[in-house]
FISEPA-873837 format. One record per residue (C-alpha): residue number from 1; x, y, z; residue in three letters. Coordinates in nm, 3 decimals, padded with zeros to 5 digits. Example, Ala and Ser with C-alpha at 12.3 -4.5 7.8 and 13.67 -1.06 7.14 Angstrom:
2
<pt seq="1" u="01.230" v="-00.450" w="00.780" type="ALA"/>
<pt seq="2" u="01.367" v="-00.106" w="00.714" type="SER"/>
END
This chain:
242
<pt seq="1" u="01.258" v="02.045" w="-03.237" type="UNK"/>
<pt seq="2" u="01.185" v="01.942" w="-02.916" type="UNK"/>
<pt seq="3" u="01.090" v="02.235" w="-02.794" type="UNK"/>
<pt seq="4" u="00.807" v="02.279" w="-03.100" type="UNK"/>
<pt seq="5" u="00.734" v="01.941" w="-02.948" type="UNK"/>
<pt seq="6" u="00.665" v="02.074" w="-02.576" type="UNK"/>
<pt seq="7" u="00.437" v="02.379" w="-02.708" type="UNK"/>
<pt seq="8" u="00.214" v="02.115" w="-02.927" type="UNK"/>
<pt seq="9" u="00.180" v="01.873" w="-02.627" type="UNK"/>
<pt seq="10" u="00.089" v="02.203" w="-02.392" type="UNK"/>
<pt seq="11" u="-00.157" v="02.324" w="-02.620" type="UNK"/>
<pt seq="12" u="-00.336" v="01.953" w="-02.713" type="UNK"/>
<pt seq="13" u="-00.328" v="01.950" w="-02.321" type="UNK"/>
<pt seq="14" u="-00.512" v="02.272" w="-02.275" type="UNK"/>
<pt seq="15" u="-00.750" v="02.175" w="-02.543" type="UNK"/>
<pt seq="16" u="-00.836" v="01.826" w="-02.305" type="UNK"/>
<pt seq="17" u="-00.820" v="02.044" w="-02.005" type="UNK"/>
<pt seq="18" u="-01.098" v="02.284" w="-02.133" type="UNK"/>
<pt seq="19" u="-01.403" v="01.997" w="-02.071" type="UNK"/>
<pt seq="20" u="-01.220" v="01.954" w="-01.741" type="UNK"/>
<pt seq="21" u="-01.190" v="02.302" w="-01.640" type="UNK"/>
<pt seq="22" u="-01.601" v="02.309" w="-01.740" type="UNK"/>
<pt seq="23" u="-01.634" v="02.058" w="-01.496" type="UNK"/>
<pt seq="24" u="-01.498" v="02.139" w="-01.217" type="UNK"/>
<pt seq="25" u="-01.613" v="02.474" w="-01.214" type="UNK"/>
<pt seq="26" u="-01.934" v="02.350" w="-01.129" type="UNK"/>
<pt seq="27" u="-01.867" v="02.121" w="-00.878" type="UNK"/>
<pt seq="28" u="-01.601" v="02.333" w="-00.677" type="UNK"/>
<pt seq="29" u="-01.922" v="02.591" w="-00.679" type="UNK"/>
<pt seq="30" u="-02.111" v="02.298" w="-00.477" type="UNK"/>
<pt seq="31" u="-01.789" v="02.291" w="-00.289" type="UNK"/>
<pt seq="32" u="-01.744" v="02.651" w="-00.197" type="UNK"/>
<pt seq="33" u="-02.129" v="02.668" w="-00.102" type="UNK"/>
<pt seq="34" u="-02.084" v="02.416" w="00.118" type="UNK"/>
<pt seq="35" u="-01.719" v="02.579" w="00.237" type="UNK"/>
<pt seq="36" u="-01.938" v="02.914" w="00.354" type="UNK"/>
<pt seq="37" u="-02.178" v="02.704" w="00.542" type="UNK"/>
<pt seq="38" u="-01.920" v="02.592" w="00.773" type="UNK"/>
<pt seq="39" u="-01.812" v="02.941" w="00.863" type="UNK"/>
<pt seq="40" u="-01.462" v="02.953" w="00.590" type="UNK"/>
<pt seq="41" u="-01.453" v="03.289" w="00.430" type="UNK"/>
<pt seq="42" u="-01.419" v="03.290" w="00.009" type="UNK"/>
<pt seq="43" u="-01.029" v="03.348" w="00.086" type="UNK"/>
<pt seq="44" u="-00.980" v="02.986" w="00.310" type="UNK"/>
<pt seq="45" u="-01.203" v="02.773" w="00.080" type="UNK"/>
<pt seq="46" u="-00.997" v="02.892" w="-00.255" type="UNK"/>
<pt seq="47" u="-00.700" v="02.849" w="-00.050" type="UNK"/>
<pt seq="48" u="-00.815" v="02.474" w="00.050" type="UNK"/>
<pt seq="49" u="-00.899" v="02.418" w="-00.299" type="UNK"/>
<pt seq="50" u="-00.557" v="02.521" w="-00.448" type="UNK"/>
<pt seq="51" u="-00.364" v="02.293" w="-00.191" type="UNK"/>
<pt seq="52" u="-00.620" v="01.994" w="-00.230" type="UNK"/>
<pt seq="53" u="-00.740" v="01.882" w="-00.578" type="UNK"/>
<pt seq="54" u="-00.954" v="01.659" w="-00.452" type="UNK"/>
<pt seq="55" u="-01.324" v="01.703" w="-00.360" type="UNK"/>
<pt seq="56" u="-01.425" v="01.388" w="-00.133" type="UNK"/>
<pt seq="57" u="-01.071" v="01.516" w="00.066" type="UNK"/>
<pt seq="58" u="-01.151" v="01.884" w="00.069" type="UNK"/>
<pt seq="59" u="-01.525" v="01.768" w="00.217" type="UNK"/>
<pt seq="60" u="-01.399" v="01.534" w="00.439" type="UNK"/>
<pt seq="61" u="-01.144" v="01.800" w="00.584" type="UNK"/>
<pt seq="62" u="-01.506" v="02.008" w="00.583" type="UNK"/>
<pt seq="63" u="-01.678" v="01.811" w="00.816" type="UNK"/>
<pt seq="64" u="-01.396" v="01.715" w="01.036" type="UNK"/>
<pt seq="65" u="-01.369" v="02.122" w="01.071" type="UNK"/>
<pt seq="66" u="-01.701" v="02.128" w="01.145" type="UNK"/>
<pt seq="67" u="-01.708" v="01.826" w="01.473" type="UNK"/>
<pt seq="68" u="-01.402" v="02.036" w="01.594" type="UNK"/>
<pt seq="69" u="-01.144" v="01.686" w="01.534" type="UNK"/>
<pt seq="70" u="-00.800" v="01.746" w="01.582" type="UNK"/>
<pt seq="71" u="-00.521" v="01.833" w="01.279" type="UNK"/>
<pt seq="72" u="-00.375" v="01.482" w="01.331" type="UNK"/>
<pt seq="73" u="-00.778" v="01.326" w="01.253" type="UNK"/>
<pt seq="74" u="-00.772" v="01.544" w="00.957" type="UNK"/>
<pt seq="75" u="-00.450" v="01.431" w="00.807" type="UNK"/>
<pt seq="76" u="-00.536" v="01.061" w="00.851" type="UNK"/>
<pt seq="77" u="-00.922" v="01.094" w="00.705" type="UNK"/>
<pt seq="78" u="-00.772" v="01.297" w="00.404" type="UNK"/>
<pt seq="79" u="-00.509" v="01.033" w="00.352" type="UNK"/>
<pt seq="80" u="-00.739" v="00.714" w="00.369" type="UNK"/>
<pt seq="81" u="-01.007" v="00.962" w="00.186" type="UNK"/>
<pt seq="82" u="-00.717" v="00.994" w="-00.109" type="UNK"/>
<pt seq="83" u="-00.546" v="00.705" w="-00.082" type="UNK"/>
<pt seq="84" u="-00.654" v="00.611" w="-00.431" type="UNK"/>
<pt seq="85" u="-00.384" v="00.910" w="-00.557" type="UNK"/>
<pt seq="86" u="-00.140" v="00.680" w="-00.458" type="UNK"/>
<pt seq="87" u="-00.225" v="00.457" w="-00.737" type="UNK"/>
<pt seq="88" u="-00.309" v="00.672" w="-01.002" type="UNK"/>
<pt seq="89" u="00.052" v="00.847" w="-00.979" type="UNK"/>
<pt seq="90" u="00.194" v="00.468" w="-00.948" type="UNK"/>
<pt seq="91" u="00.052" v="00.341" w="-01.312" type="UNK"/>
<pt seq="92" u="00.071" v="00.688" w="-01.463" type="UNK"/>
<pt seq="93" u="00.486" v="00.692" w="-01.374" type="UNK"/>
<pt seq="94" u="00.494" v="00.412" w="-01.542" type="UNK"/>
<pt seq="95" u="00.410" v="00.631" w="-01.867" type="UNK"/>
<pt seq="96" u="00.631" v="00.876" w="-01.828" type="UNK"/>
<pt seq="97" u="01.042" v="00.841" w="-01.935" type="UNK"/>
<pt seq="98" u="01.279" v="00.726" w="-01.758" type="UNK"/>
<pt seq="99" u="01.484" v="01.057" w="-01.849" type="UNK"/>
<pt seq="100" u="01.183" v="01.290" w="-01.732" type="UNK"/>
<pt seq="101" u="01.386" v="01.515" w="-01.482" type="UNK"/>
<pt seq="102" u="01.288" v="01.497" w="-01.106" type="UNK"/>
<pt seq="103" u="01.137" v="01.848" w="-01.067" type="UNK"/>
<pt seq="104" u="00.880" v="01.763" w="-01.380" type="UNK"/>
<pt seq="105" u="00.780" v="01.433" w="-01.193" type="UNK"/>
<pt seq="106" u="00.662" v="01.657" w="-00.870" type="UNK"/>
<pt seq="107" u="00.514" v="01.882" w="-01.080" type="UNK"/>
<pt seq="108" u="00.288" v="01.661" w="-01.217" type="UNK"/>
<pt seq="109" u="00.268" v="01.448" w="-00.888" type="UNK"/>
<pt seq="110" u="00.109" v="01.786" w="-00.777" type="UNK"/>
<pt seq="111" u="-00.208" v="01.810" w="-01.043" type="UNK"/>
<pt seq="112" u="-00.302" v="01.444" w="-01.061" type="UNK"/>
<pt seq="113" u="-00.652" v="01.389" w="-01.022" type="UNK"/>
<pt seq="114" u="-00.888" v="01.191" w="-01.119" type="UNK"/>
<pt seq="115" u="-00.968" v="01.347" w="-01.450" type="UNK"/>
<pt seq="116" u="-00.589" v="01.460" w="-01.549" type="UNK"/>
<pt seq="117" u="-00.511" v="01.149" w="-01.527" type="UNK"/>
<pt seq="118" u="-00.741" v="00.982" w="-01.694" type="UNK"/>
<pt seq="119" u="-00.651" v="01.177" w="-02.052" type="UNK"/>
<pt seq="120" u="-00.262" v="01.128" w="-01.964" type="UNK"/>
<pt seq="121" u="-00.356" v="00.735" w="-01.936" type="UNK"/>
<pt seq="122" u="-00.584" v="00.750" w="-02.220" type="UNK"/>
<pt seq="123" u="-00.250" v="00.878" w="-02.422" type="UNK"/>
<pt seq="124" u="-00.039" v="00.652" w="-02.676" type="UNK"/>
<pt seq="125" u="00.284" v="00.598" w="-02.592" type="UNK"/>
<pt seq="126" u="00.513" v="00.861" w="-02.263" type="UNK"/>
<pt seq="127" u="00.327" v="01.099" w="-02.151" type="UNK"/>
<pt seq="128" u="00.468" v="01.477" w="-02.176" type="UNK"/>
<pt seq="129" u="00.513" v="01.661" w="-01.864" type="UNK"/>
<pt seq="130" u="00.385" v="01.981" w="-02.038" type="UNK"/>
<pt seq="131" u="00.042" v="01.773" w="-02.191" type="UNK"/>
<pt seq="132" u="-00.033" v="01.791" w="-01.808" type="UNK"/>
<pt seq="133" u="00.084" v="02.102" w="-01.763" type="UNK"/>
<pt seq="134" u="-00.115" v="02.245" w="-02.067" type="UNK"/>
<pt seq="135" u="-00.401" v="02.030" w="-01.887" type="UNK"/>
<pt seq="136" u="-00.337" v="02.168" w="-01.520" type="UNK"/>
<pt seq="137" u="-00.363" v="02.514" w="-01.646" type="UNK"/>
<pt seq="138" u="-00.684" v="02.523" w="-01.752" type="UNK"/>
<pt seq="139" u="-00.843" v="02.293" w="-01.487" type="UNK"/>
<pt seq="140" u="-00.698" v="02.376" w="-01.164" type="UNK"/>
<pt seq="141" u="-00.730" v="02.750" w="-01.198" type="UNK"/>
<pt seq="142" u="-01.125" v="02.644" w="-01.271" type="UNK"/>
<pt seq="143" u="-01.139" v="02.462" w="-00.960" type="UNK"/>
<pt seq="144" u="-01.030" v="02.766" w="-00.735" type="UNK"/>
<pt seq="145" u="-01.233" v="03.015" w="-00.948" type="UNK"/>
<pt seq="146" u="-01.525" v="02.788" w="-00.867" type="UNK"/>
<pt seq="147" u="-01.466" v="02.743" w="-00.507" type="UNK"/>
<pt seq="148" u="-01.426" v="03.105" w="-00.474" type="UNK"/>
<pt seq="149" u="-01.763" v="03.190" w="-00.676" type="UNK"/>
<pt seq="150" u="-01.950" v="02.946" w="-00.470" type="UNK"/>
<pt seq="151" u="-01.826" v="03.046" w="-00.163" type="UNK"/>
<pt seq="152" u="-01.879" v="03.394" w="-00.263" type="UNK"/>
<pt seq="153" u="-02.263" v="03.375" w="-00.467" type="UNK"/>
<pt seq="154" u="-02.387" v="03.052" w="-00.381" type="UNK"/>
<pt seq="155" u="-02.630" v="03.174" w="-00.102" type="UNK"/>
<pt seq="156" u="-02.781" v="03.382" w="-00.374" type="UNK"/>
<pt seq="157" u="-02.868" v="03.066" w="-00.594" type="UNK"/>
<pt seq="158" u="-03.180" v="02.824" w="-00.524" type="UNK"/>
<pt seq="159" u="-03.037" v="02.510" w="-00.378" type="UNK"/>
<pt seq="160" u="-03.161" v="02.309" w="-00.667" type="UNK"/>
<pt seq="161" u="-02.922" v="02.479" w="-00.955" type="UNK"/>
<pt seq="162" u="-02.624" v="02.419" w="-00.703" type="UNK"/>
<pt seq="163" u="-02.727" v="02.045" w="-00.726" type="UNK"/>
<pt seq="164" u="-02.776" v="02.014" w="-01.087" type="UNK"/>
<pt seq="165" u="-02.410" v="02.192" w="-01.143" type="UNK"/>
<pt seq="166" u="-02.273" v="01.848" w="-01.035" type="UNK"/>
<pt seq="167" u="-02.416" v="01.682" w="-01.315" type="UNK"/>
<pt seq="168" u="-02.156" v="01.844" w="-01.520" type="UNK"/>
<pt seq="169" u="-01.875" v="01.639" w="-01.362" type="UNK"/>
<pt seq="170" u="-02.040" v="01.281" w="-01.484" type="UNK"/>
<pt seq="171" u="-02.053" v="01.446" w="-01.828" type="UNK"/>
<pt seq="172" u="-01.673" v="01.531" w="-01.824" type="UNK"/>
<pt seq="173" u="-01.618" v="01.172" w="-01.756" type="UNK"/>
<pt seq="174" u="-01.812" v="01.009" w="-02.023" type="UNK"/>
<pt seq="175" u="-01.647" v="01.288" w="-02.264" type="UNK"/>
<pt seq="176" u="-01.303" v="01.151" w="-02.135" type="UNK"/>
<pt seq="177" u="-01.397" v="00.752" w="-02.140" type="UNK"/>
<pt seq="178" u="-01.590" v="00.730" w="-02.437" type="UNK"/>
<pt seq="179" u="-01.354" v="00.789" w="-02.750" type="UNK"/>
<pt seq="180" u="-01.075" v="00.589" w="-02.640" type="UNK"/>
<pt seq="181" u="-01.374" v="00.301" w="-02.559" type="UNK"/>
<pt seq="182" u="-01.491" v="00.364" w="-02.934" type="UNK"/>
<pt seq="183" u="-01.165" v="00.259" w="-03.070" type="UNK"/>
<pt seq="184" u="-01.115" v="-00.060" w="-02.812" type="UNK"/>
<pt seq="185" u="-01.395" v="-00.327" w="-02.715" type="UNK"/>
<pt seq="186" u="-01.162" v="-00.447" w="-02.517" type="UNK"/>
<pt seq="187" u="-01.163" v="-00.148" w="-02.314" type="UNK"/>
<pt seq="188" u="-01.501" v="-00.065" w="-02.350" type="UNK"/>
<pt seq="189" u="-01.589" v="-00.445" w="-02.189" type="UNK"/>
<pt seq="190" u="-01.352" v="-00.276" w="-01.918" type="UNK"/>
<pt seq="191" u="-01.545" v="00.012" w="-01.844" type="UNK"/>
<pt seq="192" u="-01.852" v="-00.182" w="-01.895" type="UNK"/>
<pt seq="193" u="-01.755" v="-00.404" w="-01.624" type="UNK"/>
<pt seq="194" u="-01.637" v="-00.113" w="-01.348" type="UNK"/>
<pt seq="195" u="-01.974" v="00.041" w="-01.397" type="UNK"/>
<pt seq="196" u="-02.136" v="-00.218" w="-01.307" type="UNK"/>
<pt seq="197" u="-01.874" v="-00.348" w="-01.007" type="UNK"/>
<pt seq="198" u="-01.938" v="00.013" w="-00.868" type="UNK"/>
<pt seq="199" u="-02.312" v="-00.016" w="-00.855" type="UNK"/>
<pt seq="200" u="-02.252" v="-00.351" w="-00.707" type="UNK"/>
<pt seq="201" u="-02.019" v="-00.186" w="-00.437" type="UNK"/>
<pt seq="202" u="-02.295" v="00.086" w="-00.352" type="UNK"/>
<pt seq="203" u="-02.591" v="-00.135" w="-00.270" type="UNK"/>
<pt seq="204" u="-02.454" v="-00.457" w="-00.170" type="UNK"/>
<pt seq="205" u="-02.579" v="-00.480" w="00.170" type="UNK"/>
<pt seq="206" u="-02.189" v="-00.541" w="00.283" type="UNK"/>
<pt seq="207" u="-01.954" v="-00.358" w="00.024" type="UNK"/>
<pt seq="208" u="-02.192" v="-00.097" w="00.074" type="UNK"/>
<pt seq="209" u="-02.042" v="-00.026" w="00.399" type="UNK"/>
<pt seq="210" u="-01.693" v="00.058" w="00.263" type="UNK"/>
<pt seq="211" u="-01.585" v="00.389" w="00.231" type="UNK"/>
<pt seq="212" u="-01.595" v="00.509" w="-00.109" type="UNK"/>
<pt seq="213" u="-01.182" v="00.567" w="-00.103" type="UNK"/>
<pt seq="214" u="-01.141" v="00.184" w="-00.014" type="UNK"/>
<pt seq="215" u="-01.395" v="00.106" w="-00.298" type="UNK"/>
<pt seq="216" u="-01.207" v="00.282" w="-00.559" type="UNK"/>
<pt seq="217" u="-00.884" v="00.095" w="-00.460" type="UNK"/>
<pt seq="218" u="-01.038" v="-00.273" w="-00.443" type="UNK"/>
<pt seq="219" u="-01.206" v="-00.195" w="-00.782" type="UNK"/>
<pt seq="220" u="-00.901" v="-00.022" w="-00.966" type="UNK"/>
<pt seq="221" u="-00.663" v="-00.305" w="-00.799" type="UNK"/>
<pt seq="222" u="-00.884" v="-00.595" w="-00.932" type="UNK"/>
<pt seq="223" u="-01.009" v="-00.484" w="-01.289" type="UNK"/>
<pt seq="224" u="-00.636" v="-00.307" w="-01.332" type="UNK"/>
<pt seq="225" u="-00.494" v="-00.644" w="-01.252" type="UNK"/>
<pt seq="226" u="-00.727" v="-00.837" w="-01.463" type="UNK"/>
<pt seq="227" u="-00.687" v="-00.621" w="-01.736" type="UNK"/>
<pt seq="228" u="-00.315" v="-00.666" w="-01.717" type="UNK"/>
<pt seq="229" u="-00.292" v="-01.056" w="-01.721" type="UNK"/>
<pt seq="230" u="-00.561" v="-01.043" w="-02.025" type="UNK"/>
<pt seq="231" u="-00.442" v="-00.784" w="-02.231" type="UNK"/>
<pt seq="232" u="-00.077" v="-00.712" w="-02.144" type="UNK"/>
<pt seq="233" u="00.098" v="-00.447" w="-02.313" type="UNK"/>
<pt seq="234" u="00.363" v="-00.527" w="-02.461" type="UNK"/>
<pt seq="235" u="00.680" v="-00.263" w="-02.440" type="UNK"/>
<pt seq="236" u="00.731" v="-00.174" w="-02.811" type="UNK"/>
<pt seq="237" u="00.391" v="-00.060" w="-02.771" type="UNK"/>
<pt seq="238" u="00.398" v="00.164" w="-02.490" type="UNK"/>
<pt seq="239" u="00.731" v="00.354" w="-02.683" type="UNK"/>
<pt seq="240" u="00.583" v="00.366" w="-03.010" type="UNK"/>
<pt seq="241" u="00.504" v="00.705" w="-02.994" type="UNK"/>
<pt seq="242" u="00.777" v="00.801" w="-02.804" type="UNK"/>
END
């Protein structure tokens, strides 16, 4: 039984990874045109893609290779750069079973991103290790396929089409916010309110300033914490689909 269990959750999370895996295709092309710029053959930037999910990291590492920094400046800007990670995987393991075995944890540890998480959070009740997985196989292969095809084509393709393919990542966002806002106002007031705390952050003369990995933290901390003491959820809730 629990194995028929496993192959529905891998399949419903290939079916959420498909808008995904549409997404980042088009933005890891971006990436991998901007990857062959810098002198990295199609072969490094897939490579860089498949050990970092992560495109303001992977662009970061970019233009560190490109002022000639040290490893040591790399690690550091990649870790401040993803520092947000470090949250995401702390409220998602807080939906995933105590009895999930160790080696499914660092699987999953391994393909959290933005998106992939947001679907696992969006889920009722513990998440299943092979939802993600069913997720992760469709998206991260379409983030090295991109990278590769960028890095490969992109010189071929006006500048202006490489810029409009990142449009397609906003899109996968709204298609993973919106239906679980439908069903909440509660929720939807919560979204409502980071939109608008993110603009806020990007032309405030001083918040401005902030790197765009510190922003996400202060703004995920503070509405994540608000949202807690306002709408807590209470425990028979989070195991009622268990």
């Amino acid at each position: 039984m629990e194995g028929k269990n496993n192959r529905q959750e891998f399949i419903q999370g290939m079916q959420a990874g498909i808008p995904i895996g549409m997404g980042y295709l088009a933005v890891a092309f971006t990436l991998g045109i901007t990857a062959r710029s810098i002198g990295l053959t199609p072969i490094q930037a897939t490579v860089m893609s498949f050990a970092c999910h992560a495109s303001a990291g992977q662009f970061a590492a970019m233009n560190i290779i490109v002022s000639s920094a040290g490893f040591l400046e790399m690690a550091v800007t990649s870790l401040i750069v993803n520092l947000r990670y470090l949250l995401l995987s702390s409220s998602l393991s807080q939906k995933i079973s105590s009895k999930t075995p160790f080696f499914h944890r660092f699987i999953m540890a391994f393909f959290v991103t933005d998106e992939i998480f947001g679907i696992s959070a969006a889920r009722t009740g513990y998440v299943n290790p092979f939802y993600m997985y069913g997720a992760a196989l469709i998206a991260a292969p379409s983030w090295e396929l991109g990278t590769f095809l960028g890095a490969s084509l992109g010189s071929i393709l006006p500048v202006s089409i490489g810029n409009a393919m990142n449009v397609a990542l906003y899109g996968m966002f709204l298609a993973i916010i919106i239906p679980p806002a439908r069903k909440n106002r509660f929720l939807a007031g919560l979204v409502l309110l980071s939109m608008a705390a993110s603009l806020l952050f990007s032309v405030a003369p001083v918040l401005s300033q902030i790197s765009e990995g510190i922003r996400i933290i202060i703004l995920t901390v503070v509405i994540a914490g608000l949202a807690a003491v306002l709408r807590p959820i209470k425990p028979e809730e989070e195991k009622s689909d268990e």
